[in-house]
C-alpha positions in Angstrom: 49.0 54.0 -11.7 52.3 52.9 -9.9 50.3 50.2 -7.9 48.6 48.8 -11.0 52.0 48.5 -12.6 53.9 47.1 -9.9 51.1 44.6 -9.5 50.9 43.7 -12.7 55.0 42.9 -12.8 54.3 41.2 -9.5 51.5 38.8 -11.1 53.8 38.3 -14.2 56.2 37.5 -11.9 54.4 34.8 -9.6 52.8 33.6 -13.0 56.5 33.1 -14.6 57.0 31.3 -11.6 55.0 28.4 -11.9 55.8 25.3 -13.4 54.3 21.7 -14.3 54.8 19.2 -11.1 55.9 16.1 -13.0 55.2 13.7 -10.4 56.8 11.5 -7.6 60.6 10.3 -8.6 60.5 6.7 -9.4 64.2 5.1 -9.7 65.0 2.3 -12.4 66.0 -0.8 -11.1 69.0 -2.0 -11.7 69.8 -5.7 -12.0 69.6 -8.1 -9.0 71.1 -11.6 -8.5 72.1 -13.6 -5.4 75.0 -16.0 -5.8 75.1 -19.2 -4.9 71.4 -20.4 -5.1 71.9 -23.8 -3.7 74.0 -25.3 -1.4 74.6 -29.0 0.1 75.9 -28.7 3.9 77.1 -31.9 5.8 75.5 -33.0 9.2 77.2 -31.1 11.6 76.0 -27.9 10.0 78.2 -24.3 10.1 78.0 -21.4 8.3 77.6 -20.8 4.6 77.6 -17.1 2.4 75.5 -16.1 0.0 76.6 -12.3 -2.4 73.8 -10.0 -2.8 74.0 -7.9 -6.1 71.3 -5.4 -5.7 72.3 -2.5 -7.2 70.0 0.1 -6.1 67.4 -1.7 -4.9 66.3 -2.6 -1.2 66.2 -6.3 -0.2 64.6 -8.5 3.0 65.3 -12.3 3.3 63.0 -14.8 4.3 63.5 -18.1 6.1 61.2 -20.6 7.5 63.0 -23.4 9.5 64.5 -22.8 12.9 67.8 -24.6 11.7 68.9 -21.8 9.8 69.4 -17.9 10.6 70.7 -15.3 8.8 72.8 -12.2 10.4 71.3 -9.8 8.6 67.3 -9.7 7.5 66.9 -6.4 5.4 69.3 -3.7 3.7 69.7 -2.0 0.1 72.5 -2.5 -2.6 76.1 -5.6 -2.3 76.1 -7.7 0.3 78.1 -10.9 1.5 75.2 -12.5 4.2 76.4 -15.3 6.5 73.6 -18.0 6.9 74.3 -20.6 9.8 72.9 -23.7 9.4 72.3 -26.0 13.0 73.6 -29.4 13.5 71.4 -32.0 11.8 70.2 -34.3 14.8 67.2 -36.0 12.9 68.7 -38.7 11.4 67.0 -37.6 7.9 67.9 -35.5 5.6 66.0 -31.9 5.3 65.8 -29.1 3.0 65.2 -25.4 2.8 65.1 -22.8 0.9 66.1 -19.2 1.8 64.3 -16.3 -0.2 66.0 -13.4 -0.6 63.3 -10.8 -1.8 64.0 -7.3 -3.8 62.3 -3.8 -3.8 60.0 -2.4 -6.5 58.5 -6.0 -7.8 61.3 -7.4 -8.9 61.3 -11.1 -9.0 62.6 -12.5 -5.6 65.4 -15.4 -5.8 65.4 -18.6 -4.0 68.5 -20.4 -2.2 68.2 -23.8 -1.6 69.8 -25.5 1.4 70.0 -29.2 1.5 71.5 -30.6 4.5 72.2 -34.5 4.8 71.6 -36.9 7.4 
């Protein structure tokens, strides 16, 4: 009779134990912004900075043109990013535009270079 009863408070006790999985932890996305979104750069190039407000969210930045790098391609939450923009040999002037892209769907935000001639 002991081992019924101890089992019995055991299988209460594992049953008491359980509880409802509610599913994977999905954060709520804060706000994100990028600040400047467009900038005009004379011929001779240099470096430019663009402020990264993401909050909690994670962020990667594209760019398509070799005249223009960034120092840092990926992170999460503020940032100041340095973007260096070459000299402008071609005699024309070119544009590009640096997208700065943020976690969990959120739109992404364009920056515009223009550089003259």
């Amino acid at each position: 009779m002991k081992k019924i009863i101890t089992f019995v408070i055991l299988f209460l006790g594992v049953l008491c134990s359980c509880e409802e999985d509610h599913g994977a932890y999905y954060p709520v996305p804060t706000e994100f912004t990028v600040s400047p979104t467009s900038f005009t750069i004379n011929p001779d190039g240099g470096d430019i900075e663009i402020t990264i407000n993401g909050g909690n969210l994670g962020w990667w930045i594209e760019t398509s043109d070799s005249w223009v790098s960034v120092t840092k391609k990926y992170g999460s939450g503020n940032a100041t990013i340095k973007i260096s923009v070459a000299k402008n040999l071609t005699g024309e002037s070119r544009q590009t535009t640096v997208v700065v892209n943020p976690t969990f769907n959120q739109p992404s935000v364009s920056v515009i270079i223009t550089q003259t001639a």
